[in-house]
C-alpha positions in Angstrom: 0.0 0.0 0.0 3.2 2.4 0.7 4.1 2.3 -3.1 0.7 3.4 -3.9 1.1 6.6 -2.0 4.3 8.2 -3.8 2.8 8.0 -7.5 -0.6 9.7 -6.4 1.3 12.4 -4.0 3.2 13.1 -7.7 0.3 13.6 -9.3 -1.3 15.5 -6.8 1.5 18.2 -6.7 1.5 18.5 -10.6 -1.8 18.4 -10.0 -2.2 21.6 -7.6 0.6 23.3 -9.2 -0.9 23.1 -12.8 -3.2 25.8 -11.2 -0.8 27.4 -8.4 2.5 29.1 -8.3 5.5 27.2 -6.7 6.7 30.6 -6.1 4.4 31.1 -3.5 4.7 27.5 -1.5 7.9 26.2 0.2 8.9 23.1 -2.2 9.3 20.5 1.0 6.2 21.7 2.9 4.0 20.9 -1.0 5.8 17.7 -1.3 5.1 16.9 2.3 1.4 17.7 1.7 0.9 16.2 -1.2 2.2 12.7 0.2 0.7 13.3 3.3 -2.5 13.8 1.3 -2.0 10.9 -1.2 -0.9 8.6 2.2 -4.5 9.3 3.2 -5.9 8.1 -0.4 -3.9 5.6 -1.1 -5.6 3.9 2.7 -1.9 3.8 4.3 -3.1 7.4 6.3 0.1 8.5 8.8 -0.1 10.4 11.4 0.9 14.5 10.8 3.9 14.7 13.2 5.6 11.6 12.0 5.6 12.7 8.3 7.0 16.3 9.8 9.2 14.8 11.8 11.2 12.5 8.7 10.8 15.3 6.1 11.6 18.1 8.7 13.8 16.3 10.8 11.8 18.4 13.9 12.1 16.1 16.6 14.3 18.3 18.8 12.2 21.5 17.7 8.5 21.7 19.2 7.9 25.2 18.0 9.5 24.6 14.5 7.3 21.2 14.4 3.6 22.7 15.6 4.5 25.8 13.0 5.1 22.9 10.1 2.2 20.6 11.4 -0.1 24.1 10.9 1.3 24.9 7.4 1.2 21.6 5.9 -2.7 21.5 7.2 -3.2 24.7 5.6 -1.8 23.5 2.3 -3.7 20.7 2.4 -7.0 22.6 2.6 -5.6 24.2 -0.5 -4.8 21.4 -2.2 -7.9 19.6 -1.5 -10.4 23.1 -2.7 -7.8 23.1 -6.0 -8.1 19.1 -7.0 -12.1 20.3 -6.6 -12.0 16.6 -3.9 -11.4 14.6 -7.3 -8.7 12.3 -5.6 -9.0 9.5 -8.4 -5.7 8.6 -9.9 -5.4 6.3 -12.9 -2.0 4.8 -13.3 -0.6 3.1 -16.7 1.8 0.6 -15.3 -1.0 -2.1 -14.7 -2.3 -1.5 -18.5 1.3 -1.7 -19.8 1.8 -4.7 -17.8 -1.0 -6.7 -18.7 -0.5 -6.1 -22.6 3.6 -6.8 -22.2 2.0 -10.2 -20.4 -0.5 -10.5 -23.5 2.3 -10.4 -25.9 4.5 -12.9 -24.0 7.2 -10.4 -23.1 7.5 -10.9 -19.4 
């Protein structure tokens, strides 16, 4: 279920930022959003602070950490009102794998 979640946080960020400006996000707190977000999706949810805590490395920081845990819900609001709560992601690996298997070449 873990592999699941990377693809769709990819899409997600490309996604949002077909419609936003990067210039106005901090690259690590969208990318943390949009897995964080796509963790949720994909059904293999984490909890906020430990996602803050690997991509942040905040563990020794409490005020850096709540201030991260606040942004990365507010981007996520934003996120969610931009993808318009469409969080259906189709992925081409399984087509390309079943017709490779159809032709014999795996």
């Amino acid at each position: 279920q873990d592999s699941k979640a990377l693809p769709v946080s990819i899409v997600f960020m490309h996604r949002f930022l077909s419609v936003k400006s990067l210039c106005k996000y901090d690259s690590m707190e969208l990318a943390c959003t949009s897995f964080f977000l796509a963790a949720k999706v994909a059904t293999c949810p984490r909890k906020l602070s430990e996602v803050v805590i690997h991509i942040f490395d905040t563990k020794q920081n409490p005020e850096l950490h709540n201030a991260k845990k606040k942004r990365i819900i507010t981007i996520e609001r934003e996120m969610i009102t931009c993808l318009g709560f469409d969080f259906e992601v189709s992925h081409p690996q399984p087509l390309f794998r079943e017709r490779l298997e159809s032709l014999g070449l795996t």
